[in-house]
C-alpha positions as CSV (number, residue, x, y, z in Angstrom):
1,X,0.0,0.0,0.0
2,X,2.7,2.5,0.6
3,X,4.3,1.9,-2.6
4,X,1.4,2.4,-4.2
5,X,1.2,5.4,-2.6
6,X,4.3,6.0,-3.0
7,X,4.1,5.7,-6.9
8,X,1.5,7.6,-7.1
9,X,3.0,10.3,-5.4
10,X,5.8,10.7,-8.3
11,X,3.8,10.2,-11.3
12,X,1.6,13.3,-9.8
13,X,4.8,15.2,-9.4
14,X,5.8,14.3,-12.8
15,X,2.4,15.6,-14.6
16,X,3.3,18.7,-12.2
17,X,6.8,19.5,-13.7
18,X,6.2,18.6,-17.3
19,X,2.5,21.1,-17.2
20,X,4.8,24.2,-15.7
21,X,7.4,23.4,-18.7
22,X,4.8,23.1,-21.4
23,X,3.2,26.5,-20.2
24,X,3.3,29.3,-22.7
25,X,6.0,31.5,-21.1
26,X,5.1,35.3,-20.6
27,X,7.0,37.8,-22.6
28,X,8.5,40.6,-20.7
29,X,7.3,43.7,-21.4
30,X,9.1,46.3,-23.0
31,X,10.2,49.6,-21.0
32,X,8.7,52.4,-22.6
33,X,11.5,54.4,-24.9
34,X,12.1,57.6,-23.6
35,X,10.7,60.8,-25.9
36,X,13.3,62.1,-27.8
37,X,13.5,65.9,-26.6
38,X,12.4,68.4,-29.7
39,X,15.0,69.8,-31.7
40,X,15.4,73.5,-31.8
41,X,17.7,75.6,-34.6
42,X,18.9,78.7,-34.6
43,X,20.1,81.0,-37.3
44,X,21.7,83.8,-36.0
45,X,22.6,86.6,-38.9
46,X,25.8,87.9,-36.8
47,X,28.4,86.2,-35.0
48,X,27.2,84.7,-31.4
49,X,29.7,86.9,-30.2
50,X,27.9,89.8,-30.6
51,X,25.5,90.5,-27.4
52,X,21.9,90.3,-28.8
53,X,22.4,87.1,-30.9
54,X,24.5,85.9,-27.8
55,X,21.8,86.7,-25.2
56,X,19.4,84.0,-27.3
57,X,21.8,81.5,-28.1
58,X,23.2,81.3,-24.6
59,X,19.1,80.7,-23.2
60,X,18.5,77.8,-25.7
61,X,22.4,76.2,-24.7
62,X,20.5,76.4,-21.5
63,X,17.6,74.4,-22.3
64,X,19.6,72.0,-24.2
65,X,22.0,71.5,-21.3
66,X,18.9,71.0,-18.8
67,X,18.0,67.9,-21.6
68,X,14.4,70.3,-22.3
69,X,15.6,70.7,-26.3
70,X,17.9,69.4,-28.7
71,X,20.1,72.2,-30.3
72,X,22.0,73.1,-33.3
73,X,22.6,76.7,-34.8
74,X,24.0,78.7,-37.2
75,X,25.7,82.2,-37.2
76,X,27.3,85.0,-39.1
77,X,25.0,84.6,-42.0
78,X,25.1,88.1,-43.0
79,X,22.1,89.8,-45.0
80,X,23.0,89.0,-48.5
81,X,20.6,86.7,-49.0
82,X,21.6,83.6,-47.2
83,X,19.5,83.5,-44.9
84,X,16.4,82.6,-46.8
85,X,18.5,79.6,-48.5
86,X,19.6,78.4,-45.1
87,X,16.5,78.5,-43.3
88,X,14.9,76.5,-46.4
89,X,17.1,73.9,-45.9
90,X,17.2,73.2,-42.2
91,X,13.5,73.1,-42.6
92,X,13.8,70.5,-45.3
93,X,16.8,68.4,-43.9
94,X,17.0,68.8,-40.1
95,X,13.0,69.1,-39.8
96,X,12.9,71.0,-36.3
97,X,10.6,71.7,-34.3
98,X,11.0,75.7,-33.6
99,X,13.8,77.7,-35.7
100,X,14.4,80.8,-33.6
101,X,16.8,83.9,-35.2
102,X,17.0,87.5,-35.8
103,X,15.2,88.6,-38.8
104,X,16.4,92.4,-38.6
105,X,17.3,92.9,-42.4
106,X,16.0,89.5,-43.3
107,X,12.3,90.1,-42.3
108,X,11.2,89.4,-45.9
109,X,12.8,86.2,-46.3
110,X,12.1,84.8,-42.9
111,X,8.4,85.2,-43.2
112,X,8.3,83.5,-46.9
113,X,10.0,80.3,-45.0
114,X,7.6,80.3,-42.5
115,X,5.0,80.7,-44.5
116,X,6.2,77.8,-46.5
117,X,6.6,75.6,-43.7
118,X,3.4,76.1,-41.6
119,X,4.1,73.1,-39.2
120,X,7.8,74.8,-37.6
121,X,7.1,77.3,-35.1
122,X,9.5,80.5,-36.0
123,X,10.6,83.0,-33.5
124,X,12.3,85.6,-34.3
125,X,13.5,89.0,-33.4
126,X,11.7,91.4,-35.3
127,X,10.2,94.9,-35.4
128,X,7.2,93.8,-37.1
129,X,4.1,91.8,-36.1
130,X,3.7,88.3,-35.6
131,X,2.2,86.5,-39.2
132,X,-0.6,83.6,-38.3
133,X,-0.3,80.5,-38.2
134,X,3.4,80.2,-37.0
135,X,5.7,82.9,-37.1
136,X,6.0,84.4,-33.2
137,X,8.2,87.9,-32.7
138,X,10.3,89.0,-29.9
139,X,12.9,91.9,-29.0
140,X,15.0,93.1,-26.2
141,X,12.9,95.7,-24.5
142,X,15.4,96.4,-21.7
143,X,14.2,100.3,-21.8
144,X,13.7,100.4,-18.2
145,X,17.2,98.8,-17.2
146,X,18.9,101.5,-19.2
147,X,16.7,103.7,-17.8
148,X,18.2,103.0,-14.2
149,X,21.6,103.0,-15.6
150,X,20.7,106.2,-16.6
151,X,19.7,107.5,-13.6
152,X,23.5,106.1,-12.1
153,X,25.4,107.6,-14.8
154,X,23.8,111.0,-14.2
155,X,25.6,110.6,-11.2
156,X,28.8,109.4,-11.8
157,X,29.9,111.8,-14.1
158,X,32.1,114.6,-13.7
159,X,32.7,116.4,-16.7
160,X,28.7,116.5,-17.3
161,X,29.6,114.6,-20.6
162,X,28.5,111.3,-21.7
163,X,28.6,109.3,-24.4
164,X,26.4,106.4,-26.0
165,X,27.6,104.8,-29.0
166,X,24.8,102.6,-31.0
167,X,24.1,100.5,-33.8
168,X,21.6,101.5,-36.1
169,X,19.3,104.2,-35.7
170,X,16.2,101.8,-35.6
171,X,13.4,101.7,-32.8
172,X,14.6,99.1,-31.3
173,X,17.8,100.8,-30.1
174,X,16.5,104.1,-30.2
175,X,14.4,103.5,-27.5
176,X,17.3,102.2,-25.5
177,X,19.2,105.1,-26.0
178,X,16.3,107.0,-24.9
179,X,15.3,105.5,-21.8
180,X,18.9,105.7,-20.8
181,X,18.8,109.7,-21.8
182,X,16.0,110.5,-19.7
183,X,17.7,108.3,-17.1
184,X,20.6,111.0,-17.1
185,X,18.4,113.8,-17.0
186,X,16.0,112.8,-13.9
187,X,19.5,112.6,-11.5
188,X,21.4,115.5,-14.1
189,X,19.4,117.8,-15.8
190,X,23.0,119.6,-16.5
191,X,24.5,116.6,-18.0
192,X,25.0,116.6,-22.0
193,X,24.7,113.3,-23.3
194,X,26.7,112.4,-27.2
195,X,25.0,109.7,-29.1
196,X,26.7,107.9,-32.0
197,X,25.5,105.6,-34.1
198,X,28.1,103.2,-36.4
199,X,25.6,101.9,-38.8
200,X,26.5,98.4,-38.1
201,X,25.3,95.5,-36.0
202,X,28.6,94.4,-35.3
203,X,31.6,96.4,-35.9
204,X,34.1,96.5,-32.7
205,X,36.8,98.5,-34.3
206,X,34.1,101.6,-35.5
207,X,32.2,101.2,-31.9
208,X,35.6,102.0,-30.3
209,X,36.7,104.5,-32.3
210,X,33.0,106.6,-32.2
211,X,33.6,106.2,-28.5
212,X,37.0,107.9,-28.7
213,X,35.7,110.6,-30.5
214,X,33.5,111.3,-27.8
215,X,36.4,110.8,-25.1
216,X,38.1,113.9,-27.0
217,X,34.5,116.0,-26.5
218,X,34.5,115.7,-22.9
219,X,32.6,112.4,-22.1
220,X,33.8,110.4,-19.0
221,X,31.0,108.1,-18.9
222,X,30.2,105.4,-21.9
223,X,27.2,103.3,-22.3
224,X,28.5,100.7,-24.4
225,X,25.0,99.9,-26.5
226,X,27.3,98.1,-29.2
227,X,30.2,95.8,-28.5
228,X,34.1,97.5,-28.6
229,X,33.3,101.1,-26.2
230,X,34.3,99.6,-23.1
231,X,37.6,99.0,-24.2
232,X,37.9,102.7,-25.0
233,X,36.5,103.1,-21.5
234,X,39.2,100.6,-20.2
235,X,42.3,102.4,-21.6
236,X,41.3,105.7,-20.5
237,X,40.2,104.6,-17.3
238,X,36.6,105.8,-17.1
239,X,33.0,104.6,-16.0
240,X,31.1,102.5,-18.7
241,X,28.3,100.4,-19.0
242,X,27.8,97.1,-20.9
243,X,24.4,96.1,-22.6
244,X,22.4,92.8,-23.7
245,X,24.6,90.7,-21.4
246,X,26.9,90.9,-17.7
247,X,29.8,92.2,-19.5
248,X,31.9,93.2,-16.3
249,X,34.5,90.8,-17.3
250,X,35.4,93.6,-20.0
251,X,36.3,95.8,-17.4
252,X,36.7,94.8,-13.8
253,X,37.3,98.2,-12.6
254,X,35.1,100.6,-14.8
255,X,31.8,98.4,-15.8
256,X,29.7,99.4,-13.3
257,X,26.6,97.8,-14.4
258,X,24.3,97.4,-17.3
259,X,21.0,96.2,-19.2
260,X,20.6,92.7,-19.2
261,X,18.4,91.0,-21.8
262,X,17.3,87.4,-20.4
263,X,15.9,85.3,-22.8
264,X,15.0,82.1,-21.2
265,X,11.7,83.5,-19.8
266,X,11.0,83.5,-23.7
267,X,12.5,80.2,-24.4
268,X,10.7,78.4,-21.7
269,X,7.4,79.7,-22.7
270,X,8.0,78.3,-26.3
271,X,8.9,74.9,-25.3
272,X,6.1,74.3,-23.2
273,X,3.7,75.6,-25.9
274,X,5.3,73.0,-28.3
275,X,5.2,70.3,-26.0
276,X,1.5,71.0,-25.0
277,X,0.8,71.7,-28.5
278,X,-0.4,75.1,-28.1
279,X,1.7,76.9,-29.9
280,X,0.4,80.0,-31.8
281,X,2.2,83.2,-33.6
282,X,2.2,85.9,-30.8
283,X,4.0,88.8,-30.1
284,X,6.5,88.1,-26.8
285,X,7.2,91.0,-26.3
286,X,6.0,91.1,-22.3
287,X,8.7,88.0,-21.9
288,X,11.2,90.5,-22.5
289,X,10.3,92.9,-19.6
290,X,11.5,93.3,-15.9
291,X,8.0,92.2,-14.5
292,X,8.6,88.4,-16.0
293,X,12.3,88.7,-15.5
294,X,13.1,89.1,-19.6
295,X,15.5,92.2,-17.9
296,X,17.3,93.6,-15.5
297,X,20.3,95.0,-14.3
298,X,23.8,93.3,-14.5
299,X,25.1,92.8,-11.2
300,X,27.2,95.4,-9.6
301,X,30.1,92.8,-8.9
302,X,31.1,95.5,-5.9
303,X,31.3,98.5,-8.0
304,X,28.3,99.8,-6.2
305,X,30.9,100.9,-3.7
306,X,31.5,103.6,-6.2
307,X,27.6,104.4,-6.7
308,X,26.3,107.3,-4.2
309,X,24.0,105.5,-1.4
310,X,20.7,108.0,-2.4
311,X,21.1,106.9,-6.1
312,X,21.6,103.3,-5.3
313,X,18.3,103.9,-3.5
314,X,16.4,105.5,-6.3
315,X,17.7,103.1,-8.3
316,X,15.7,100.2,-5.9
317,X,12.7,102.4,-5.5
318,X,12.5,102.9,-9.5
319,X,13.3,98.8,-9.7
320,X,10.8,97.9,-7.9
321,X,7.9,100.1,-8.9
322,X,8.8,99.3,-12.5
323,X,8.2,95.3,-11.7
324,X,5.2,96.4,-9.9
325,X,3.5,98.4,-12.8
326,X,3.7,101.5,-10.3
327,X,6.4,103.3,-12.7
328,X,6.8,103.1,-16.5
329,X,9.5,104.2,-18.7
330,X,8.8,105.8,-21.3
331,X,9.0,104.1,-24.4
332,X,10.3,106.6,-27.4
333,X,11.7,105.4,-30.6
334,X,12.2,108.2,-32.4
335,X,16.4,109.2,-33.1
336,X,17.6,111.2,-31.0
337,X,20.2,114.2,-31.2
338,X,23.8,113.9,-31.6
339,X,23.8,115.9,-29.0
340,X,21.2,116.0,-26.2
């Protein structure tokens, strides 16, 4: 009887075994592949060195380094007509999903590409209106920035001289300049203020020498709207201040402070808009303001030692009305005077 039982026992065991190897297996389920991140181009029509090209470049590095975007770019592609073959065939080839750029002397051939290619959202800088369905503008409003620097370099001055050496004489810097000017005036109604403009986007060399011209007038103050015055500044020892970007590094000892465009507040709106699939030709102009952190001062970097206490203070007051809508620069874009 225990045999029998025993016997049993094992064939049962045996059925067991050979059913759990005859089972269908179960096959493991794939991980789910990660979402590439979407690719954004840039075509940039001046160097990167040069600040306002820099400023948008160095907020999408950004994005790509935080793994938000893939990036690739192009620079220095001048305005002789390259830029509508370029942007043609990044569309066609590299088939990303926002192409931002300048379009300042390329406006016409930037909007025929987008038009072309309704699916890529373009941004660019531009002072023109956005074009339905896809093309979204931008600029650097950092008015009210220069304004405060304005208000320090009224200030600082001794010689009641200072210069400002621009690009072009275009609304978009023109209202810079402007801001800054009635800056001057509100802390120095005495002060004379020398504007140049070097009819170029990017042209150290004439930025410098415009800004030595002015030296030999009187000026011992420079706002350095265009890249190549603070090195004038530097060599004749005198108070400057930088513009787009922190350019302290230019001059340790005389950049005081300056405008800072900050594009990412721009950037990051886009990419969520594209991710959400949202996305609709606007005018961002509002990202480019001190009340959603699109601009604001450089840091002083300790120079403020050098800054009179009351005007540091007007400069806080203004600062923070100005983010609280309770002050507004004005904006004026006409040209203003060689001499003002």
């Amino acid at each position: 009887m225990r045999s029998r039982r025993l016997y049993l026992f094992v064939v049962l065991l045996l059925m067991v075994v050979f059913a759990v190897q005859c089972a269908p297996q179960a096959t493991p389920t794939p991980a789910p592949k990660a979402e590439e991140p979407p690719l954004f181009y840039a075509a940039f029509a001046t160097p990167i060195e040069e600040p306002w090209d820099g400023v948008i470049h160095a907020a999408l590095q950004e994005a790509a380094d935080n793994g938000q975007i893939r990036y690739e770019w192009t620079d220095d592609i001048g305005y002789a007509g390259d830029m509508e073959r370029i942007l043609r065939e990044v569309a066609e080839t590299k088939k990303p999903t926002a192409i931002f750029g300048d379009a300042f002397g390329n406006e016409e051939a930037v909007r025929r590409v987008a038009r072309d290619y309704p699916d890529i959202a373009f941004v660019f800088g531009s002072g023109l209106g956005p074009a339905d369905p896809n093309l979204s503008v931008f600029d650097n409003w950092i008015h009210e920035p220069a304004y405060l620097c304005g208000l320090i370099a009224g200030a600082m001055t001794k010689s009641n001289v200072i210069g400002v050496v621009g690009g072009y004489p275009v609304p978009e810097v023109n209202r810079i300049v402007n801001a800054f000017i009635y800056g001057v005036k509100e802390t120095n109604p005495d002060a004379k203020v020398l504007v140049t403009f070097i009819n170029s986007w990017f042209d150290p060399p004439a930025a410098k020498e415009a800004a030595l011209a002015q030296i030999d007038a009187g000026a011992d103050v420079l706002f350095a709207e265009r890249f190549g015055v603070i090195e004038a500044a530097v060599e004749n020892n005198l108070w400057a201040f930088g513009n787009m970007s922190d350019q302290y590094e230019l001059g340790p000892n005389n950049v005081l402070t300056g405008p800072v465009w900050d594009m990412r507040p721009t950037v990051q709106y886009v990419i969520k808009q594209v991710k959400a699939g949202t996305y609709t030709a606007q005018d961002l102009k509002d990202f480019s303001m001190m009340a959603k952190g699109g601009a604001r001062l450089a840091p002083f970097h300790g120079m403020d030692k050098h800054i009179p206490k009351d005007i540091l203070d007007l400069v806080k007051k203004r600062e923070d009305e100005i983010k609280k809508g309770l002050f507004r620069v004005p904006i004026d874009e006409n040209q203003p005077a060689p001499e003002n």
